[in-house]
PyMOL Python script that loads the backbone (N, CA, C, O; Angstrom):
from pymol import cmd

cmd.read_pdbstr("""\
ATOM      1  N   UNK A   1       0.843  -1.169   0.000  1.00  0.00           N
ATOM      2  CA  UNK A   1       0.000   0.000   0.000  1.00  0.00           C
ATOM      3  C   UNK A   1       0.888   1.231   0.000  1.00  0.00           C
ATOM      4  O   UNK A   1       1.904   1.478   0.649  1.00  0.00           O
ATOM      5  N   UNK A   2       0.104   2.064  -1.071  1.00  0.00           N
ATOM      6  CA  UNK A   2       1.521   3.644  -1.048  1.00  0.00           C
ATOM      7  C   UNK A   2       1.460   4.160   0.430  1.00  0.00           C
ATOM      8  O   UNK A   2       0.702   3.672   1.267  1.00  0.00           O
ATOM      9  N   UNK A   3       2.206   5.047   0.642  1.00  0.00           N
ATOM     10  CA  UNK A   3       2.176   5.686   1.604  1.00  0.00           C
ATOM     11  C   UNK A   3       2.125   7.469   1.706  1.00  0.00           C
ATOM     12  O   UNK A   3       3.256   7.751   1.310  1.00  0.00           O
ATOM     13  N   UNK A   4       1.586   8.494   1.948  1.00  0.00           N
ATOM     14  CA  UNK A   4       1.068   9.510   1.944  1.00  0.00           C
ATOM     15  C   UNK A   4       1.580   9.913   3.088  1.00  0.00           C
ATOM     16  O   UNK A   4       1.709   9.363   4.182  1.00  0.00           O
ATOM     17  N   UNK A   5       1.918  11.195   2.582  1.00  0.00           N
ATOM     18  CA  UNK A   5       2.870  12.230   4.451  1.00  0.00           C
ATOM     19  C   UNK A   5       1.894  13.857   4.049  1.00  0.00           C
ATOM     20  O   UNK A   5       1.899  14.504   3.002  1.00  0.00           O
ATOM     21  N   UNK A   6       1.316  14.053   5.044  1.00  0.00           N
ATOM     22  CA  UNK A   6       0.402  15.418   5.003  1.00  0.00           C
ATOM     23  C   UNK A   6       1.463  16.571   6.215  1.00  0.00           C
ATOM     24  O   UNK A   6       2.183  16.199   7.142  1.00  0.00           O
ATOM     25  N   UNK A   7       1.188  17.968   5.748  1.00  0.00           N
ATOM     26  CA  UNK A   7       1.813  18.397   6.939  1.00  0.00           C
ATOM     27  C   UNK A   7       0.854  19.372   7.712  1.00  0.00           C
ATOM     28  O   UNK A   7       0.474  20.381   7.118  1.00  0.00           O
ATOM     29  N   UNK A   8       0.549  19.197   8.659  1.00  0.00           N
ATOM     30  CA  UNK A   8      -0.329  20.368   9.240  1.00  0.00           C
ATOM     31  C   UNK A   8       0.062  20.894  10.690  1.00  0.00           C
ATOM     32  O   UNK A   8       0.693  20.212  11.498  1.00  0.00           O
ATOM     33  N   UNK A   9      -0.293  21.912  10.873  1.00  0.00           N
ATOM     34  CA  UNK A   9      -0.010  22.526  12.584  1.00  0.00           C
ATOM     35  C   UNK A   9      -0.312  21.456  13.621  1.00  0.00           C
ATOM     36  O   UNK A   9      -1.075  20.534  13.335  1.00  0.00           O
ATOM     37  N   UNK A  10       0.155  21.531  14.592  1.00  0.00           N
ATOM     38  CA  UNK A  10      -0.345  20.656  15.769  1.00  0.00           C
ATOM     39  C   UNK A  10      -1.816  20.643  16.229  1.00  0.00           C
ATOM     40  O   UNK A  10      -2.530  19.693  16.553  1.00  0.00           O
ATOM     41  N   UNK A  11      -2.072  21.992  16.165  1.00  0.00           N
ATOM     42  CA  UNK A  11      -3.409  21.937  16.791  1.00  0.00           C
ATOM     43  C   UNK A  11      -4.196  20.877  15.611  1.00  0.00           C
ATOM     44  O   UNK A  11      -4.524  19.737  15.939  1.00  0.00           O
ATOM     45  N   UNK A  12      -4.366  21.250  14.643  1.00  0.00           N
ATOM     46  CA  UNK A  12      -4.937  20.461  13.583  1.00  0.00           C
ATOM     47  C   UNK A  12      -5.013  19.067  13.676  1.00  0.00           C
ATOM     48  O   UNK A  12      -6.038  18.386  13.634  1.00  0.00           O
ATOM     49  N   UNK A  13      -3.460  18.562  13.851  1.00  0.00           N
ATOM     50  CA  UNK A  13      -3.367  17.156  13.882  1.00  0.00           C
ATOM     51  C   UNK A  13      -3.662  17.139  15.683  1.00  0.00           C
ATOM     52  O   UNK A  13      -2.634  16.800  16.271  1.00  0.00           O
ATOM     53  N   UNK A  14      -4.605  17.374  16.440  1.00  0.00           N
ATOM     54  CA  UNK A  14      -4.633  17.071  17.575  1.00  0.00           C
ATOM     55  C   UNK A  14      -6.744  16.744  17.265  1.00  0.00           C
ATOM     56  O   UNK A  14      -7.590  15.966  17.707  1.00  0.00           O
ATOM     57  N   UNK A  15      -6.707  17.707  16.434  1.00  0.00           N
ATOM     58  CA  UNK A  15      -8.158  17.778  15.951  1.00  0.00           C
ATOM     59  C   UNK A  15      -8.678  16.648  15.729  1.00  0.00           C
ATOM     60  O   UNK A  15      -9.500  15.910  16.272  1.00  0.00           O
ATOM     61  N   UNK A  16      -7.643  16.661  14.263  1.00  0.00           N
ATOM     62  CA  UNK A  16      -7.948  15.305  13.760  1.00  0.00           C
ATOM     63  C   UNK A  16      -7.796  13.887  14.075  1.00  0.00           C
ATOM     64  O   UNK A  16      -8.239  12.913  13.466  1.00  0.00           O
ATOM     65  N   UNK A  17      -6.815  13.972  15.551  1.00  0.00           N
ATOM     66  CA  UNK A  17      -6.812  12.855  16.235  1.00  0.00           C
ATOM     67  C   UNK A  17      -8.362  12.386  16.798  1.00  0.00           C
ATOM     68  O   UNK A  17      -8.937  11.297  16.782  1.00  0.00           O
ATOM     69  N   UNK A  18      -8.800  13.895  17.361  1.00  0.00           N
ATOM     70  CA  UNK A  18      -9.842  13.338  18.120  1.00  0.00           C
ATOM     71  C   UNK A  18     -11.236  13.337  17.828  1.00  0.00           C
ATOM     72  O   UNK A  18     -12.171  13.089  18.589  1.00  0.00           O
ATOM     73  N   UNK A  19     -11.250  13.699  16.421  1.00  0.00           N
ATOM     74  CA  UNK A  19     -12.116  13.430  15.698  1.00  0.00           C
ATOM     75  C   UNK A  19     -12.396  12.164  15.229  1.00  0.00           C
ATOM     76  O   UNK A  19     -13.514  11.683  15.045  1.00  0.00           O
ATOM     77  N   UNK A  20     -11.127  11.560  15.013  1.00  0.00           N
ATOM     78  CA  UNK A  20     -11.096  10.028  14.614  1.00  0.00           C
ATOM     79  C   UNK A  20     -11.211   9.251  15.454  1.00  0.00           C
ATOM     80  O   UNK A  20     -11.387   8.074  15.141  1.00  0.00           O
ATOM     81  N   UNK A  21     -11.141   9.708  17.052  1.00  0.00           N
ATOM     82  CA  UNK A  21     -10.843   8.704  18.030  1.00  0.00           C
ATOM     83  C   UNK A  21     -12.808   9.231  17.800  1.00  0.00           C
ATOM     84  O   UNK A  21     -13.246   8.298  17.127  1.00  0.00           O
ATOM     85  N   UNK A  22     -13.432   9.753  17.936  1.00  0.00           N
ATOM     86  CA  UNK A  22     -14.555  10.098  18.053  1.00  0.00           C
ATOM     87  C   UNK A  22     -15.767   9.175  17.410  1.00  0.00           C
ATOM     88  O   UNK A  22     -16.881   8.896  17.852  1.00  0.00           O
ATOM     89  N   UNK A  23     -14.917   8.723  15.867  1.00  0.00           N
ATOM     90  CA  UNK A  23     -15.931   8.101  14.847  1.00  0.00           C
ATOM     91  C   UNK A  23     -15.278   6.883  15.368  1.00  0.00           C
ATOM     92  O   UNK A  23     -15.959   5.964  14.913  1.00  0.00           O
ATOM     93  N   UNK A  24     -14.153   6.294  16.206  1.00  0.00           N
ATOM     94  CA  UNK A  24     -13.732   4.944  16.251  1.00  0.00           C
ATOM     95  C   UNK A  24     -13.039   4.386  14.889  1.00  0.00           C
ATOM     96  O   UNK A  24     -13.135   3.290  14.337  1.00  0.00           O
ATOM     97  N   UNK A  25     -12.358   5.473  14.583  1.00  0.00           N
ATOM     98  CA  UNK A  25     -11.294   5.468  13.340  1.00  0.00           C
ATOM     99  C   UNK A  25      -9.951   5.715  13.537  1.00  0.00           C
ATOM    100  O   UNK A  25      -9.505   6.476  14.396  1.00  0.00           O
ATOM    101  N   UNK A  26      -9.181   4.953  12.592  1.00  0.00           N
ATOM    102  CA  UNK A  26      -8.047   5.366  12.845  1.00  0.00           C
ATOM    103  C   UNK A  26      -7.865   6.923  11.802  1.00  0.00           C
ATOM    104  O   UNK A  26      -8.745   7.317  11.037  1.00  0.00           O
ATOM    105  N   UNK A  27      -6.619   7.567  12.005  1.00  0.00           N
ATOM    106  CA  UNK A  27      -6.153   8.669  11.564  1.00  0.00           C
ATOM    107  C   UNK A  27      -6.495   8.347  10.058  1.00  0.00           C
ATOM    108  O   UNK A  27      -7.325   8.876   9.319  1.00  0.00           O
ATOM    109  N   UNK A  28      -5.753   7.491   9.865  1.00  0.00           N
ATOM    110  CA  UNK A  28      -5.480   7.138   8.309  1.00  0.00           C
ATOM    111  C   UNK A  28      -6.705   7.042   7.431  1.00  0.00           C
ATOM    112  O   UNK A  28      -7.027   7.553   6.358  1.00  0.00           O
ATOM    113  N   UNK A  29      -7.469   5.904   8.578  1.00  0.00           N
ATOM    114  CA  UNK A  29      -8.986   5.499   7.777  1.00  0.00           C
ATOM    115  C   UNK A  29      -9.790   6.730   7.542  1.00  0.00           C
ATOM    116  O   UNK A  29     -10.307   7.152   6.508  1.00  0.00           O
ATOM    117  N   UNK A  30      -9.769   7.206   8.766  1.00  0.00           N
ATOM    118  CA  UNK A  30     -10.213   8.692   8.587  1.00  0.00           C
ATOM    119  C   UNK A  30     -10.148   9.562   7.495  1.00  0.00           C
ATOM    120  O   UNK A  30     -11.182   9.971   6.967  1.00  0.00           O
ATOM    121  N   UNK A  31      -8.973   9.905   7.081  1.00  0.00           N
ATOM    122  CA  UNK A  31      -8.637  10.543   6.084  1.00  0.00           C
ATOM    123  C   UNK A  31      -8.876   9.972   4.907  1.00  0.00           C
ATOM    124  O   UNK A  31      -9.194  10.822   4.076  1.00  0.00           O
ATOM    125  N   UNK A  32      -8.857   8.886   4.489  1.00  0.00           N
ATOM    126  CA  UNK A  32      -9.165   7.942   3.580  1.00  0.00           C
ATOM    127  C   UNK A  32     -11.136   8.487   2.953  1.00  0.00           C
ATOM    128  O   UNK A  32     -11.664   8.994   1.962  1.00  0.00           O
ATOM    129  N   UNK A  33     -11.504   8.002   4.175  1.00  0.00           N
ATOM    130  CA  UNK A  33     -12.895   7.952   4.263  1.00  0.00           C
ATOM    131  C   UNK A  33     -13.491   9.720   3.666  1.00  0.00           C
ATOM    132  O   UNK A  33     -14.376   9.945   2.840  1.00  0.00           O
ATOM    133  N   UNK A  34     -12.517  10.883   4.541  1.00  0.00           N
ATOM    134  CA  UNK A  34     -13.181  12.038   3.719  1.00  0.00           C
ATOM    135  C   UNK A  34     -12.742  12.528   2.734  1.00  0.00           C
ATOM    136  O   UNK A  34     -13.233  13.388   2.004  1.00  0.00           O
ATOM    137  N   UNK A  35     -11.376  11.760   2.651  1.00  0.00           N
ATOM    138  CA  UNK A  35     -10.920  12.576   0.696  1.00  0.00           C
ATOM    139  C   UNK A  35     -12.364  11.275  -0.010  1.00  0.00           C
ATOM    140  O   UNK A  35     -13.189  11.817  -0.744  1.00  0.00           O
ATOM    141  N   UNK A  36     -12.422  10.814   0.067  1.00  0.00           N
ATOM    142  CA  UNK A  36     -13.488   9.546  -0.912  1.00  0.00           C
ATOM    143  C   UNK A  36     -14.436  10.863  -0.812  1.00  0.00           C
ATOM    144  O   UNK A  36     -14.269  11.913  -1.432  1.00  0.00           O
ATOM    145  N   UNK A  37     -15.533  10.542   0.172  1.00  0.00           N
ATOM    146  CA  UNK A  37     -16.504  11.485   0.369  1.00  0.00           C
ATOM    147  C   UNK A  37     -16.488  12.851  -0.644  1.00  0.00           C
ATOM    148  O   UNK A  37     -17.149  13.138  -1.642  1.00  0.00           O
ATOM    149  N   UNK A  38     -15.476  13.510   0.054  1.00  0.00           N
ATOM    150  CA  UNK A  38     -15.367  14.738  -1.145  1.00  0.00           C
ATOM    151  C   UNK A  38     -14.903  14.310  -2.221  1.00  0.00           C
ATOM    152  O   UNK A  38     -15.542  14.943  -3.061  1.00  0.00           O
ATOM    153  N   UNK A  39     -14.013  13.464  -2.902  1.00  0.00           N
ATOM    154  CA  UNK A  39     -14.339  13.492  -4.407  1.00  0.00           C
ATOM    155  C   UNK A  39     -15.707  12.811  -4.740  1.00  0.00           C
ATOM    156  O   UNK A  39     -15.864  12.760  -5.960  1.00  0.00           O
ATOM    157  N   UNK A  40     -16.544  12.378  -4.170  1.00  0.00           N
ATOM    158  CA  UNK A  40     -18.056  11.736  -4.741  1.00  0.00           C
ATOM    159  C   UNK A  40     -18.621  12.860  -4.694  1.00  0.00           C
ATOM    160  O   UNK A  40     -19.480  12.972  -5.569  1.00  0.00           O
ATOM    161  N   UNK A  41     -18.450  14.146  -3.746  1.00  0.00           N
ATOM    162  CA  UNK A  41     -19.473  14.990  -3.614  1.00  0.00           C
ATOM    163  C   UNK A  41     -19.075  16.040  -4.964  1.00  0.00           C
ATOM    164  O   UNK A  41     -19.976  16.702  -5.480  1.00  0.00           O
ATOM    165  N   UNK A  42     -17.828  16.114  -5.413  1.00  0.00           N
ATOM    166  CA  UNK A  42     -17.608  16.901  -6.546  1.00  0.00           C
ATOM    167  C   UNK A  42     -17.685  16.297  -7.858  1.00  0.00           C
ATOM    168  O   UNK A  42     -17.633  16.954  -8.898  1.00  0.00           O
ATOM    169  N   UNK A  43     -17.866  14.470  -7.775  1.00  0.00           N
ATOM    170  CA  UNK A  43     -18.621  14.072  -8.935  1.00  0.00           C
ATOM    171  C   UNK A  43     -19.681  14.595  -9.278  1.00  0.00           C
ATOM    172  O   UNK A  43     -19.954  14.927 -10.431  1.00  0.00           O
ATOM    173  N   UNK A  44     -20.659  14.770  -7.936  1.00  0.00           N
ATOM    174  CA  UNK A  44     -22.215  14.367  -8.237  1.00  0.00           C
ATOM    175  C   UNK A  44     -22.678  15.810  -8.170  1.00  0.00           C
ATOM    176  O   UNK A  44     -23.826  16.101  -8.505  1.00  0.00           O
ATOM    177  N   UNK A  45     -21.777  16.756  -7.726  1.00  0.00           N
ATOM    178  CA  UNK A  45     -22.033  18.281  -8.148  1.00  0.00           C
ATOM    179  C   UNK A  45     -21.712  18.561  -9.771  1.00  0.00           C
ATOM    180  O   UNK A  45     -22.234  19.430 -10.469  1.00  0.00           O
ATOM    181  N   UNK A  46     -20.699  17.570 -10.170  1.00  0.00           N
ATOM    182  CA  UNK A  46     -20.639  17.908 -11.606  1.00  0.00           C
ATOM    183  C   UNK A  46     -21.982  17.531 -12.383  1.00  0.00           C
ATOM    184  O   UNK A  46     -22.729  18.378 -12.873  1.00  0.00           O
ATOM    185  N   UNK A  47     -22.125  16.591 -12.418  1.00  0.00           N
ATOM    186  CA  UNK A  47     -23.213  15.418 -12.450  1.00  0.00           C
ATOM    187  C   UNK A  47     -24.621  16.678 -12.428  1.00  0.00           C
ATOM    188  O   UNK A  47     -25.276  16.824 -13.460  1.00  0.00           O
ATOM    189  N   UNK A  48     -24.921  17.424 -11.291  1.00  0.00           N
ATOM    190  CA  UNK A  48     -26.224  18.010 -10.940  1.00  0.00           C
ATOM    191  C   UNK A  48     -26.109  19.587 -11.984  1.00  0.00           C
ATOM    192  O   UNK A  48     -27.030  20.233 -12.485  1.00  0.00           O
ATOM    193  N   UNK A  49     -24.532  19.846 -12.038  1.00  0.00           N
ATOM    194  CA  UNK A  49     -24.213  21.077 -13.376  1.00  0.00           C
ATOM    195  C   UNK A  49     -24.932  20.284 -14.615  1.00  0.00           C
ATOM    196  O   UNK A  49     -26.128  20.364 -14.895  1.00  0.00           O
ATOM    197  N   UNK A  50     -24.146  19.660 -15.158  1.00  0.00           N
ATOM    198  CA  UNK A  50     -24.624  18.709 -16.807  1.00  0.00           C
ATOM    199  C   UNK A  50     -25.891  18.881 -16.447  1.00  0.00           C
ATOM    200  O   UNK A  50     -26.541  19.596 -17.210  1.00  0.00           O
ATOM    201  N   UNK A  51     -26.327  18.538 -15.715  1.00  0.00           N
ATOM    202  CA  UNK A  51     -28.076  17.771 -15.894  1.00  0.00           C
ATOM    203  C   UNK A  51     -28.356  19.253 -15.919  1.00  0.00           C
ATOM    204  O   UNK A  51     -28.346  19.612 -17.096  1.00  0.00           O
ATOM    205  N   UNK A  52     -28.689  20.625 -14.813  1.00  0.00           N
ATOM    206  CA  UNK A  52     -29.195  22.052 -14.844  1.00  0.00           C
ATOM    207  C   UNK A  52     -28.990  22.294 -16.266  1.00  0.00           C
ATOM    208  O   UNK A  52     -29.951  22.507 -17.005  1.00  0.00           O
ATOM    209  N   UNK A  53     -27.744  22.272 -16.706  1.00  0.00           N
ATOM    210  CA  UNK A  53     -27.688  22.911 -17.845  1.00  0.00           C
ATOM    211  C   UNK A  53     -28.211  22.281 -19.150  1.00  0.00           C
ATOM    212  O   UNK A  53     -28.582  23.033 -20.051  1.00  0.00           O
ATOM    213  N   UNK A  54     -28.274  20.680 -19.335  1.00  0.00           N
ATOM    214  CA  UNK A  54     -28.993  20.516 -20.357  1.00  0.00           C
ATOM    215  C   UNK A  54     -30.287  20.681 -20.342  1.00  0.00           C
ATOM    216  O   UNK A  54     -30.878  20.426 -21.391  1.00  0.00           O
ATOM    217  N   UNK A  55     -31.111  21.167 -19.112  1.00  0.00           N
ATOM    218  CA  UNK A  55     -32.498  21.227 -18.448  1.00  0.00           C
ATOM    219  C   UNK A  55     -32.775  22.528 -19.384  1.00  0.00           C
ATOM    220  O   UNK A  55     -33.658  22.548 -20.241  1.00  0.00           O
ATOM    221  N   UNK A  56     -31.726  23.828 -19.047  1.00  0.00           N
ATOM    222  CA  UNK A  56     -32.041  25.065 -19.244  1.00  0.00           C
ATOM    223  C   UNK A  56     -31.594  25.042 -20.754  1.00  0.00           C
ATOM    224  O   UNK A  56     -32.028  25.999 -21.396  1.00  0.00           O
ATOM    225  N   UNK A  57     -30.943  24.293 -21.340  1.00  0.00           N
ATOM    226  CA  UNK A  57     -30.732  24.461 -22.619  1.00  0.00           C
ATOM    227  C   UNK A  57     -31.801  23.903 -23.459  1.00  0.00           C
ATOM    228  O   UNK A  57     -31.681  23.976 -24.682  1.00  0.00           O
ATOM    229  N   UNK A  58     -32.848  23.344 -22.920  1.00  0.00           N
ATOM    230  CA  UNK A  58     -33.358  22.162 -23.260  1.00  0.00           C
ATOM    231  C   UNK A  58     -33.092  21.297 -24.000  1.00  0.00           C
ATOM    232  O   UNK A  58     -33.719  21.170 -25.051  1.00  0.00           O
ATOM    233  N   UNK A  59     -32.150  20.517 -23.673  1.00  0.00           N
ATOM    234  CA  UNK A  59     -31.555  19.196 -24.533  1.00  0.00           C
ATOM    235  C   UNK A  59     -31.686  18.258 -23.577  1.00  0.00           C
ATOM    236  O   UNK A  59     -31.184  17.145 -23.730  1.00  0.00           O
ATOM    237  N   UNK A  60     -32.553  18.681 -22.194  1.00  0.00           N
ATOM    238  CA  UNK A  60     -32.519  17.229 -21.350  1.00  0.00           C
ATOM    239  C   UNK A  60     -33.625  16.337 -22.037  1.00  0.00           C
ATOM    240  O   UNK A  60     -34.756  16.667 -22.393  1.00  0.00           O
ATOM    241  N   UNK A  61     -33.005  15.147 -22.124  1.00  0.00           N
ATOM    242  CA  UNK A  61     -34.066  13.957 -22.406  1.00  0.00           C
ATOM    243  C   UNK A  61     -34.672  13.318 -21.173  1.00  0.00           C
ATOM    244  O   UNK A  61     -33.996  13.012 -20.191  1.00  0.00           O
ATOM    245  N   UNK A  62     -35.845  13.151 -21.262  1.00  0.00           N
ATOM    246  CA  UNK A  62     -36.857  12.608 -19.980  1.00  0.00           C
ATOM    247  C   UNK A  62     -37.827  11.780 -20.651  1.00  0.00           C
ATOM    248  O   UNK A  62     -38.446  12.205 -21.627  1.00  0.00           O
ATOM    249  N   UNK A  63     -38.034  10.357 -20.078  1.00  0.00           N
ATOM    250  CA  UNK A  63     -38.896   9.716 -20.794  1.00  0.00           C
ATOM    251  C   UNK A  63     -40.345   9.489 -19.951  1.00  0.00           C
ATOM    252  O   UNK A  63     -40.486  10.349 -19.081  1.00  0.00           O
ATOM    253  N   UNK A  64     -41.111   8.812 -20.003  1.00  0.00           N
ATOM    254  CA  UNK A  64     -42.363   8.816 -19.527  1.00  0.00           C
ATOM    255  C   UNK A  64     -41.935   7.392 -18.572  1.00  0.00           C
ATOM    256  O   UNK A  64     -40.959   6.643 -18.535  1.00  0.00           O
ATOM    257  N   UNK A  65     -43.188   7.485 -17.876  1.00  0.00           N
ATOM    258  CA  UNK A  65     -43.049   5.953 -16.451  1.00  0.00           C
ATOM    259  C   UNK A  65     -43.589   4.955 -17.767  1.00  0.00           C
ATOM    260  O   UNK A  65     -43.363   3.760 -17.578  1.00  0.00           O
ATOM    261  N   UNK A  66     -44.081   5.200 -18.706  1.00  0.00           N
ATOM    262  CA  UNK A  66     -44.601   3.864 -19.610  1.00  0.00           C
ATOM    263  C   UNK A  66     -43.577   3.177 -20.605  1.00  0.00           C
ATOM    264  O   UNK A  66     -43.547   2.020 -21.024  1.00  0.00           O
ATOM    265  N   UNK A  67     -42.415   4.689 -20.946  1.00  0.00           N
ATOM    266  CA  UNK A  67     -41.488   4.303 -21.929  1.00  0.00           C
ATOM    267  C   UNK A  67     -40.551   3.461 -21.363  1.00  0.00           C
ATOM    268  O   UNK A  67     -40.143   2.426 -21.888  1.00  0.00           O
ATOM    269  N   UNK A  68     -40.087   4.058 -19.912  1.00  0.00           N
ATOM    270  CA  UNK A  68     -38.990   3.036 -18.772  1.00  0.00           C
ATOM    271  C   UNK A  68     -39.855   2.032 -18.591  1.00  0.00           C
ATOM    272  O   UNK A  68     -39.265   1.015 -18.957  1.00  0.00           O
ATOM    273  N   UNK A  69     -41.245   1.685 -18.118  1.00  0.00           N
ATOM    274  CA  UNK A  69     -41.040   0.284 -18.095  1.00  0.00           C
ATOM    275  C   UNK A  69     -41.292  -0.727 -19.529  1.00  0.00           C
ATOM    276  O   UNK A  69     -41.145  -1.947 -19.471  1.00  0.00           O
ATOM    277  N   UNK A  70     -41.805   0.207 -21.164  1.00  0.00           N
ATOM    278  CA  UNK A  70     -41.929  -0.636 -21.783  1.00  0.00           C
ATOM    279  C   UNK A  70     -40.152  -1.639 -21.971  1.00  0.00           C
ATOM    280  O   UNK A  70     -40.015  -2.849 -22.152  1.00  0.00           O
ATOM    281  N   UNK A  71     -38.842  -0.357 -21.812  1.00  0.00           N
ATOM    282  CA  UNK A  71     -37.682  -0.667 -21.911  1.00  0.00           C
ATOM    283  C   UNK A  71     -37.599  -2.002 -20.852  1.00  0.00           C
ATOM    284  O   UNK A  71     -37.321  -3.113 -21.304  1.00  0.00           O
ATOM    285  N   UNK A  72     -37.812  -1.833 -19.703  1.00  0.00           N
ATOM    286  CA  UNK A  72     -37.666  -2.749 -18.740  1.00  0.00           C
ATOM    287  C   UNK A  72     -38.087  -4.185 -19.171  1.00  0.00           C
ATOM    288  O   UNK A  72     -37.326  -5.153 -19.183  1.00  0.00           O
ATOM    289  N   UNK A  73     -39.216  -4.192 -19.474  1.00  0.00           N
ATOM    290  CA  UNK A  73     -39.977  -5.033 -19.797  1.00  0.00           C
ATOM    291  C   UNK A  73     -39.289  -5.952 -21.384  1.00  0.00           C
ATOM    292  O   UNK A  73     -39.162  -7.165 -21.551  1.00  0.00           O
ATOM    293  N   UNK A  74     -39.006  -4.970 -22.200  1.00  0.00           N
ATOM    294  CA  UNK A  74     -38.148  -5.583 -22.959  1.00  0.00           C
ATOM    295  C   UNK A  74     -36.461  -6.105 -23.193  1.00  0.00           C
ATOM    296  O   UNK A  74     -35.987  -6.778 -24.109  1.00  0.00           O
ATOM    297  N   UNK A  75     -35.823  -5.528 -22.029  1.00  0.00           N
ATOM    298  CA  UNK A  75     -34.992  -6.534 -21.516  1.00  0.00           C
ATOM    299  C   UNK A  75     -34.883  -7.757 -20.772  1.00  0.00           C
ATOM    300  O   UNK A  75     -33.933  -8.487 -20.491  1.00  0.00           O
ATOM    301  N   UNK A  76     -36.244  -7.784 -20.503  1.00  0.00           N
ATOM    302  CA  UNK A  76     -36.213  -9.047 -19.713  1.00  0.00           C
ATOM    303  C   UNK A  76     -36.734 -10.251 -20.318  1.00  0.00           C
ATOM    304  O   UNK A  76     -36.854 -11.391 -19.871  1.00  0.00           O
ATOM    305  N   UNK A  77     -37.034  -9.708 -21.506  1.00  0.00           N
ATOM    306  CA  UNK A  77     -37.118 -11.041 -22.969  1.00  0.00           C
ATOM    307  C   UNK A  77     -35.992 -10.987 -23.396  1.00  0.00           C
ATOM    308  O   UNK A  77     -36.173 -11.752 -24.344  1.00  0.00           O
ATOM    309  N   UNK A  78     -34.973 -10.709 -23.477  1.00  0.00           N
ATOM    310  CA  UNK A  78     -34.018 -11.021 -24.325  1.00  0.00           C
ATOM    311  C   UNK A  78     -33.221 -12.193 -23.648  1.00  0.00           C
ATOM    312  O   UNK A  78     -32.255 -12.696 -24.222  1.00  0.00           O
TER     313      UNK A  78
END
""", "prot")
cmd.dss("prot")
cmd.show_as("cartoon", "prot")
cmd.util.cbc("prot")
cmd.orient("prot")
């Protein structure tokens, strides 16, 4: 497994000790766990841009509850 060196003030890393001792995490997992988090949250903010903007451009495609399940329905014959 790589290994990663961060540098921060003491107080910080005293923070983040006891923040982790808090969730019953280690330091590492910890950190692990909120870089993940924030890059999903800046996927799915990209994700919620595309969609606004093809909304307001109108190029969003939206189908009806009859067209998704005729699709549904016809994958499950194949």
């Amino acid at each position: 497994m790589a290994h990663v060196s961060i540098r921060m003030p003491d107080s910080e890393k005293l923070e983040l000790e006891r923040y982790a001792r808090f969730c019953g995490e280690s330091v590492s997992t910890l950190i692990r766990k909120l870089l993940r988090e924030k890059m999903e949250d800046e996927e799915d903010m990209k994700a919620i841009k595309k969609y606004e903007k093809s909304k307001k451009d109108g190029t969003l495609k939206t189908y009806t509850h009859k067209e998704v399940w005729s699709e549904i329905l016809l994958d499950e014959q194949i």
